[in-house]
Each structure stands twice: as structure tokens, then as C-alpha cells.
C-alpha positions in Angstrom: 40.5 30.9 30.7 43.1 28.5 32.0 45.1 29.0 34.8 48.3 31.2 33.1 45.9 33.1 31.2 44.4 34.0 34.4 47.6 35.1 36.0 48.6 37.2 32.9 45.7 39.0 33.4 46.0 39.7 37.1 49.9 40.8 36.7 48.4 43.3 34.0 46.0 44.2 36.3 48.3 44.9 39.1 50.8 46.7 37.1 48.2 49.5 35.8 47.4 49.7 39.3 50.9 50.8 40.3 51.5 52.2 37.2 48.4 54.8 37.7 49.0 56.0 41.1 52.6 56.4 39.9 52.1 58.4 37.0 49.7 60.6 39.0 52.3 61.3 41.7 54.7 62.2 39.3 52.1 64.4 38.3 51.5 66.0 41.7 54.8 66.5 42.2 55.5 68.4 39.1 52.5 70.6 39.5 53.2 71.1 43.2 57.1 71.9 41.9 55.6 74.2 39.2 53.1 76.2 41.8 55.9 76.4 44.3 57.8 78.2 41.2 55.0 80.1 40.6 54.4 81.5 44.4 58.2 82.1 44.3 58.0 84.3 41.5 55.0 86.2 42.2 56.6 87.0 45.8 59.8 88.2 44.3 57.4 90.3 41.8 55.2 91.9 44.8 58.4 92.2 47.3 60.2 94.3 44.4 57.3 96.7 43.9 57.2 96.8 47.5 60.7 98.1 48.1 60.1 100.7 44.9 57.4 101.7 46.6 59.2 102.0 49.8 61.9 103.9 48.6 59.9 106.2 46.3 58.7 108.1 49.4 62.6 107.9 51.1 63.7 109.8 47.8 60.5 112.3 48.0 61.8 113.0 51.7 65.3 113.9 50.6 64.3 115.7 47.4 62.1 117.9 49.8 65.0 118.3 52.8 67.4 119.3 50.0 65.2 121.8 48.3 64.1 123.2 52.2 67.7 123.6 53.3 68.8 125.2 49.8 65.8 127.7 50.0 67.0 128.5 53.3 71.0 129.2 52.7 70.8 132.7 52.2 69.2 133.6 55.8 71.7 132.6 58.4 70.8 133.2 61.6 73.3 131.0 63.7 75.8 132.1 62.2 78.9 133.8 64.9 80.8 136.8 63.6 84.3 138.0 65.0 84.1 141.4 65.6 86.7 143.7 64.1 87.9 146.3 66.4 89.8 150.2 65.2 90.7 153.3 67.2 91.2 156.6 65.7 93.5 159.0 67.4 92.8 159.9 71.2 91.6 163.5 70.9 92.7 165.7 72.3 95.8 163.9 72.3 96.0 163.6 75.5 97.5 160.0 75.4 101.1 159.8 76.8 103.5 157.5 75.8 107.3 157.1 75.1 106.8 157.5 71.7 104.3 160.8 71.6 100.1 161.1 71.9 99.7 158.3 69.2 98.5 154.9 68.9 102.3 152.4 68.8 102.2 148.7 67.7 102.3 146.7 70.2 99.7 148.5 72.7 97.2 146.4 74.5 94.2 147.1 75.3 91.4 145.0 77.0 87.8 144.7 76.2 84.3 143.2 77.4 81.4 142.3 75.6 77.9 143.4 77.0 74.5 142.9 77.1 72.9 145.5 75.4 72.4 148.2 78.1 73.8 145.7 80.6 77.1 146.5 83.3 80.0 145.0 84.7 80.4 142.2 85.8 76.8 141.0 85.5 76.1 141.3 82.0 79.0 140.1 80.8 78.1 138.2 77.1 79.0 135.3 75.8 82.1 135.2 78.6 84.0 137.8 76.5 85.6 138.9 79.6 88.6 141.2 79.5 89.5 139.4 76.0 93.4 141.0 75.1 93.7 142.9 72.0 96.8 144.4 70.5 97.8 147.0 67.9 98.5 145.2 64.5 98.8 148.1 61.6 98.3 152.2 62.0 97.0 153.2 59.3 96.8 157.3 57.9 99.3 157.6 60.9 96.9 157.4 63.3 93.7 154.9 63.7 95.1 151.9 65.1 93.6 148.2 64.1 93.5 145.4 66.7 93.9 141.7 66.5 93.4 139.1 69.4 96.5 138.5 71.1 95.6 134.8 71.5 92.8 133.8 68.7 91.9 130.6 70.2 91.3 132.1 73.9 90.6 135.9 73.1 88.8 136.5 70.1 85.2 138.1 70.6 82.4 137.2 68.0 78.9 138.4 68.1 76.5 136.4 69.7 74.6 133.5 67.0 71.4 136.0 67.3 70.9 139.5 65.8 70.3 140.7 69.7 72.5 143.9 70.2 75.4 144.2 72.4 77.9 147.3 74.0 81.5 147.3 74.2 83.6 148.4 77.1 87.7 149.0 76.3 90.5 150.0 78.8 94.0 150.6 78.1 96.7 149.3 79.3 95.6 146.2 79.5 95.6 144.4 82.9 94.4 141.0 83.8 91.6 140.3 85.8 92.8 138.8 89.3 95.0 139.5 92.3 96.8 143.1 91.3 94.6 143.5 88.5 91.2 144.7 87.2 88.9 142.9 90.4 85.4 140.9 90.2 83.6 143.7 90.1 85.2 145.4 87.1 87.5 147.7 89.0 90.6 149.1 87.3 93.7 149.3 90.0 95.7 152.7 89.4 98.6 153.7 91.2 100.6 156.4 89.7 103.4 156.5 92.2 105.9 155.4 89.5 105.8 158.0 86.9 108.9 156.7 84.7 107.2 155.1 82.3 103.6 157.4 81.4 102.3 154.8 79.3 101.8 152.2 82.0 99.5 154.7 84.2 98.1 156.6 81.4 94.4 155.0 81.8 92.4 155.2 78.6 88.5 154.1 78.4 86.0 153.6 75.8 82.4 152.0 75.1 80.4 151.5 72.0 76.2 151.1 72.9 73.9 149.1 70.8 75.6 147.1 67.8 75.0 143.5 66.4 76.5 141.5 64.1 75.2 143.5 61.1 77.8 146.0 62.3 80.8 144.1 62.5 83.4 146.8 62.9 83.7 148.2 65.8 85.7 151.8 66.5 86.5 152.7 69.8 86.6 156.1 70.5 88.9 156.1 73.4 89.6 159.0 76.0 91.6 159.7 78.8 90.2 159.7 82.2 93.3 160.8 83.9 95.2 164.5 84.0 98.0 165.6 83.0 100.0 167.9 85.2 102.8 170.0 83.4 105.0 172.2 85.4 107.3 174.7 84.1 109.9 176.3 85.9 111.3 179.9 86.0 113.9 181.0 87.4 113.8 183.7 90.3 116.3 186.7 90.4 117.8 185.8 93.4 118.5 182.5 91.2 122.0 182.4 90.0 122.1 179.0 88.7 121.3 177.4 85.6 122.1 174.2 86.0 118.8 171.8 86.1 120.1 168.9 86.6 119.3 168.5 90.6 116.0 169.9 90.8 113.1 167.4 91.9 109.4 167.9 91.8 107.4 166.5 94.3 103.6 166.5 94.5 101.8 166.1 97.6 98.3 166.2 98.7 96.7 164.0 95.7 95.7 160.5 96.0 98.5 157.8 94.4 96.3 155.2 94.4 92.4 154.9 93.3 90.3 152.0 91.8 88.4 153.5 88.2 84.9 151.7 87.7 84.6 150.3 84.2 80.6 150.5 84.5 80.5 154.5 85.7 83.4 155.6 85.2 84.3 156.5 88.9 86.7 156.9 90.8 87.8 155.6 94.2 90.7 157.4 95.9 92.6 155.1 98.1 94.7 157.5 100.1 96.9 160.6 99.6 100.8 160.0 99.6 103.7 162.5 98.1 105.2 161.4 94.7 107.6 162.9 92.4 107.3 164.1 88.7 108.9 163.1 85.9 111.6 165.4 84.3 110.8 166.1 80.5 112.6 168.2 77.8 113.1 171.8 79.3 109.9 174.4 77.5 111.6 177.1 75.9 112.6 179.9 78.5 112.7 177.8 81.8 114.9 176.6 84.0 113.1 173.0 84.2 110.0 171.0 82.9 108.4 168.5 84.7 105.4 166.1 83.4 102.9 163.6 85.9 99.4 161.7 85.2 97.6 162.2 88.0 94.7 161.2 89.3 92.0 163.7 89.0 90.7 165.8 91.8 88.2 168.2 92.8 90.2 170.1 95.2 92.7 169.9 98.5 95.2 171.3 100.2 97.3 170.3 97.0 100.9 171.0 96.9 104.1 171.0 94.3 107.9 171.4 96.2 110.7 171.9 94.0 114.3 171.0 96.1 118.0 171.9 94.4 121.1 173.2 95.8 119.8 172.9 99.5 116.6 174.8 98.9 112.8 174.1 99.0 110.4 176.1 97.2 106.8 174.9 97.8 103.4 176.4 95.1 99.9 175.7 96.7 98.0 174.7 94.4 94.4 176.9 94.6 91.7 174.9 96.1 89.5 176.2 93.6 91.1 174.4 90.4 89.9 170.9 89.9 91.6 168.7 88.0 89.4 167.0 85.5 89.4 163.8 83.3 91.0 164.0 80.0 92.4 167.5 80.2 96.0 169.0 80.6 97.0 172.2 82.9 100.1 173.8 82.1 101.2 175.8 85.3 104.2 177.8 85.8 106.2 178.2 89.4 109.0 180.3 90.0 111.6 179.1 92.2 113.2 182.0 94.0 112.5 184.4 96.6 110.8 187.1 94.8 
């Protein structure tokens, strides 16, 4: 071999020798590139069936909480009630007003919620606390139907639970504070003023023992105070007829008193003279006279008529006691015989 064909031979030899590694790199590469494909797809493939996985369980979970809560929809037992409060007619229309012994629009009344056998003020429920209710509609012409005066601060609902509850109602309403209904859930009566009835004419009323189930409520409301109705006659040593001076003045019963809206007592607060108010004449007298008073067992009681200069004064006997609720009709004679 001469000396080119010797260098043809080693050129040859060199270029398989990079050709080789060369080819097999390319190789490498493209089966590196194609496993790095194939890794990439077989991730995405397992991360997908992951996430199905994964979500077949979230879907599971809701399927269940929608099928739990729709099983449950017809038992509610969170659910707060308002109450819906009536009153029939006070028997035995007692009740005085301007208007007569009825129910008017417009009357307010108060009323507390209560723990089932529970009493003022501690068992107040739910802080339904002297809540102000007023006379919306009268229907049949007598039973009256009460709204809240305020809905957002007065309305009374049932407690969330089926636990029972009482009522407690007064009328006229007062507010709880200085001059008013005190801590303690006593109601301030002074009956000095007897111009306008309705303001003094105290009217009471609880309900024992209902729940939600109930809803309405009626209050069957009664008078705790007396009514005191005094006719006049004319003596025979009487010669005129003209009524239009005579006053009636009763002394010897408290004016004032504080009623408990847990018992129902009373708590004279001291004995002062007031007069009566003059009504429409009774058929046959001289003069009628009308006062709510505050009830009383007994005393050394008295009614004095004065007109044209004179005093006539009736005792009234020891022995009858005024009672809650109840009217006595008693007839005086002015005169000397």
C-alpha cells in the first residue's frame, strides 16, 4: 500500500469513528426524547384518574348531605314562631272606657313571656319583657286582635324549642321604668284622677302552658279593680232639682297601691279623699256618680255629697268588702230624713 492509499484508509477509518458515536447519540437522544414523551403521558394518564377518583368521593359526600338535609325538611325544630295574640269580651263587662265595656282600636296592652310555671321578673323568656301590643280589628263586635306596636322591637315568638311557656297581659299598658311597671313586675295605680276610667281601669290576664304548636294565644282578661256606682235620691226636705253642683267625694280608701303581676296582689300605699266622676243621671235620681276603686276588705269608708252649702256624709258598712272584678250599685239619699 503506498503512502495515499494508506491515508485514504485512515480518513475512512476516522470518519466511521465519528460517524458511529454520532449516529448512536442521535439515537439516544431520540429515545431519551421519546421516553421523556412517554413518562409525560403516562403521568397525565395516572394524575387524571387520580383527580376522578378524588372527586368521585367529593360528589358521594354532597349527594349524601343533599339527600340527609331533604329527608330532614319536614321536621323543623329551630324554627321561631310569632305568637298571635286575641281577647274576647271582658266578662262581666266590667271594663270601663269612654266608649262602653268593649274592646276599642287603638287599646294597648302589655305582655311578658314566661317560663313555663316560672314568675316575674325572674323567668322572664327570651327577653319578651313588657312587649306593647295594640288593638288592630274587632271582630263579631267584640274579640279584639293584637298586633305589635313596633315589629322590629316588640314582637314575641316562641322560643326555637317545643319547651312550653305562660303568658302574662295587663292593660293599660305602661312602660317599665321610673313611674311605670318597676323591676320587680309591680303595676303603679293611682286612681286619684277619675276623668278618664280607661287609664285606671287595670285589666289582667295569663295563659299557663303553651308552645309553639299553639300559636294563638287568647287572653282571657279580667278586671282586678271595683267599680263604685252611686245613685242619688233626693230627700223630702230636698227642694231642688238642679244636679249640677253636687260633688262626690270618697274618703277612707287607698288612692294609690302597686298590683303584683306574679300574685295578683295588692299593695295599698296610703288612704287620701278623692272625688267621683259624674255620669248620666239613672232613671229616678237626683245624681249619678261612677269611680274605679281600688279594692278593699273593709274601713272606716266614707262617701260625702256637698251642694247648695250642705254636706251629707253615707258610712260605708265595715262589713262590705269591695272585691276584684265586681260592681256595687249603692243608693244615698241626700236629705235630712
Amino acid at each position: 500500500m503506498n503512502e495515499n492509499d494508506r491515508h485514504c484508509a485512515e480518513g475512512r477509518n476516522d470518519r466511521i469513528r465519528i460517524f458511529r458515536p454520532r449516529a448512536k447519540k442521535e439515537m439516544n437522544i431520540y429515545s431519551k426524547t421519546m421516553y421523556v414523551k412517554m413518562t409525560a403521558v403516562h403521568s397525565i394518564t395516572t394524575t387524571a384518574k387520580r383527580a376522578r377518583l378524588a372527586f368521585l368521593p367529593l360528589c358521594l359526600l354532597l349527594f349524601a348531605s343533599c339527600a340527609v338535609e331533604e329527608s330532614e325538611t319536614p321536621v323543623i325544630t329551630d324554627r321561631r314562631v310569632p305568637v298571635v295574640f286575641s281577647a274576647p269580651p271582658v266578662a262581666p263587662a266590667t271594663r270601663t272606657s269612654v266608649d262602653g265595656n268593649q274592646w276599642v282600636g287603638g287599646d294597648r296592652i302589655g305582655i311578658y313571656m314566661l317560663r313555663a310555671g316560672g314568675a316575674l321578673p325572674a323567668d322572664i323568656a327570651e327577653n319578651a319583657d313588657n312587649r306593647r301590643y295594640v288593638v288592630s280589628s274587632i271582630t263579631g263586635g267584640s274579640v279584639a286582635s293584637f298586633v305589635p306596636v313596633d315589629v322590629a322591637t316588640d314582637l314575641i315568638q316562641y322560643p326555637s324549642s317545643p319547651a312550653s311557656v305562660d303568658f302574662v297581659a295587663c292593660y293599660p299598658y305602661k312602660a317599665t321604668g321610673s313611674g311605670g311597671i318597676d323591676g320587680n313586675g309591680y303595676y303603679p295605680i293611682d286612681v286619684s284622677n277619675q276623668n278618664n276610667p280607661a287609664a285606671i281601669d287595670l285589666m289582667y290576664a295569663k295563659v299557663t302552658g303553651v308552645n309553639k304548636s299553639t300559636n294563638a294565644v287568647s287572653l282571657p282578661f279580667e278586671h282586678v279593680m271595683t267599680r263604685l256606682v252611686l245613685n242619688v235620691a233626693r230627700g223630702t226636705d230636698i227642694i231642688y232639682s238642679d244636679s249640677a253642683d253636687i260633688i262626690a267625694t270618697v274618703s277612707g280608701m287607698p288612692v294609690k297601691a302597686k298590683f303584683s303581676l306574679s300574685d295578683r296582689q295588692f299593695v295599698p300605699e296610703g288612704a287620701v279623699s278623692f272625688r267621683m266622676r259624674k255620669v248620666a243621671t239613672a232613671a229616678g235620681y237626683l245624681a249619678t256618680f261612677e269611680a274605679v276603686v281600688i279594692p278593699t276588705a273593709g274601713g272606716d269608708r266614707r262617701v260625702t255629697l256637698r251642694f247648695y252649702n250642705n254636706e251629707y256624709v253615707w258610712k260605708i258598712p265595715a262589713a262590705d268588702a269591695f272585691l276584684p272584678g265586681k260592681r256595687y250599685i249603692h243608693t244615698m239619699t241626700a236629705g235630712l230624713s
